[in-house]
C-alpha positions as MATLAB code, in Angstrom:
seq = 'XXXXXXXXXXXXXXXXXXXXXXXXXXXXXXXXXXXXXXXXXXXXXXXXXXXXXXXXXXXXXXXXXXXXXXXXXXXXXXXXXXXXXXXXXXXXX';
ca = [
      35.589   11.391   -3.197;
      32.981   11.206   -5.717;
      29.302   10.020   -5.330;
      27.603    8.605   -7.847;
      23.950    9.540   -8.065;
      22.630    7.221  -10.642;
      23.424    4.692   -8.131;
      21.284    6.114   -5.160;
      17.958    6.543   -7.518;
      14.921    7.458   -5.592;
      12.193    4.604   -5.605;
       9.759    5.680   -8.434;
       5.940    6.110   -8.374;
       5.700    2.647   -9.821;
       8.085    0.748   -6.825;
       5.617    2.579   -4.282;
       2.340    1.167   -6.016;
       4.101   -2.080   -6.292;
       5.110   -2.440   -2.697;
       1.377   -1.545   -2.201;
       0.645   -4.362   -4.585;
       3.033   -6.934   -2.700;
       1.554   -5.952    0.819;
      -2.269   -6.385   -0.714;
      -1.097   -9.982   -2.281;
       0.506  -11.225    1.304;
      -2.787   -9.925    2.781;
      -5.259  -11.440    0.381;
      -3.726  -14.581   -0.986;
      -6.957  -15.329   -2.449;
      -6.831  -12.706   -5.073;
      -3.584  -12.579   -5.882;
      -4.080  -13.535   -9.503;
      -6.407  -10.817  -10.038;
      -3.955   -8.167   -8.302;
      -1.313   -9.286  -10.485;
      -2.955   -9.042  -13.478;
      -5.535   -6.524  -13.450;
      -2.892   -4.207  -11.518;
      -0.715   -4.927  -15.004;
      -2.790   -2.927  -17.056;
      -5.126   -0.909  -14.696;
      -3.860    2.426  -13.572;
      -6.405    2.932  -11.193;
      -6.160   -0.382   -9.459;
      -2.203   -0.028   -9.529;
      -2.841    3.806   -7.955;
      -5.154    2.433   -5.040;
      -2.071   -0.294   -4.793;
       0.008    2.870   -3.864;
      -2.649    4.234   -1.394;
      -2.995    1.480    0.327;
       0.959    1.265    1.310;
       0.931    4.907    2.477;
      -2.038    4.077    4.839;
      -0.641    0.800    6.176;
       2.389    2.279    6.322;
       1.104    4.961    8.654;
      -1.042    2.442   10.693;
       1.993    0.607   11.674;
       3.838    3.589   12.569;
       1.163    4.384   14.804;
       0.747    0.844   16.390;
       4.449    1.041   17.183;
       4.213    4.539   19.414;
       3.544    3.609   22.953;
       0.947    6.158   23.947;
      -2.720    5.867   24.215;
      -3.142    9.329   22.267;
      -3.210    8.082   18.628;
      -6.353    5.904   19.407;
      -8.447    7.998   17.103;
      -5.746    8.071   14.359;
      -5.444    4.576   14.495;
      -9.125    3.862   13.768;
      -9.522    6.391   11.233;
      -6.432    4.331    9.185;
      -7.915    0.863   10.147;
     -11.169    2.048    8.199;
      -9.291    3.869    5.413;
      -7.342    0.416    5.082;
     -10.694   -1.966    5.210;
     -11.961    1.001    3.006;
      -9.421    1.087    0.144;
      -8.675   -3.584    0.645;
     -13.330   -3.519   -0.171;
     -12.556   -1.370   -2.994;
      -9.775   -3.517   -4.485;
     -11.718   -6.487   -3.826;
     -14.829   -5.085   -5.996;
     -11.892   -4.327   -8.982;
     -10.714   -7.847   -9.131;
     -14.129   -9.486   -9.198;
];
């Protein structure tokens, strides 16, 4: 049996940014034209895309554990999340 690996490519830098992108578009459908376009040719903006899908990411995974203990995680990634959507906003205006 062979496998073949160009089939079973890793997602690139660029898919993770954009599934950043896509999460910060359902959230803010207000500035989705911005996003879209500014995140086209704006490296930075496209790079904070990317940070803010880790950090949601990690906020849901947290949300979805059943104990009390992650409290103080969960805080710290709801203000890196309101932190990084304020910054985005101030790009796109």
């Amino acid at each position: 049996m062979f496998i073949r690996f160009e089939t079973m490519a890793m997602p690139s830098e660029h898919d993770h940014d954009r599934r950043g992108l896509i999460r910060l578009m359902l959230k803010m459908p207000a500035l989705r034209g911005a996003l879209q376009i500014r995140s086209a040719t704006n490296a930075n903006l496209l790079g904070l895309c990317g940070a803010y899908e880790d950090a949601s990411a990690a906020l849901e995974r947290l949300r979805k554990e059943t104990t009390n203990s992650n409290r103080a995680a969960i805080e710290e990634y709801e203000e890196l999340c309101t932190e990084l959507e304020n910054d985005i906003i101030r790009m796109c205006q």
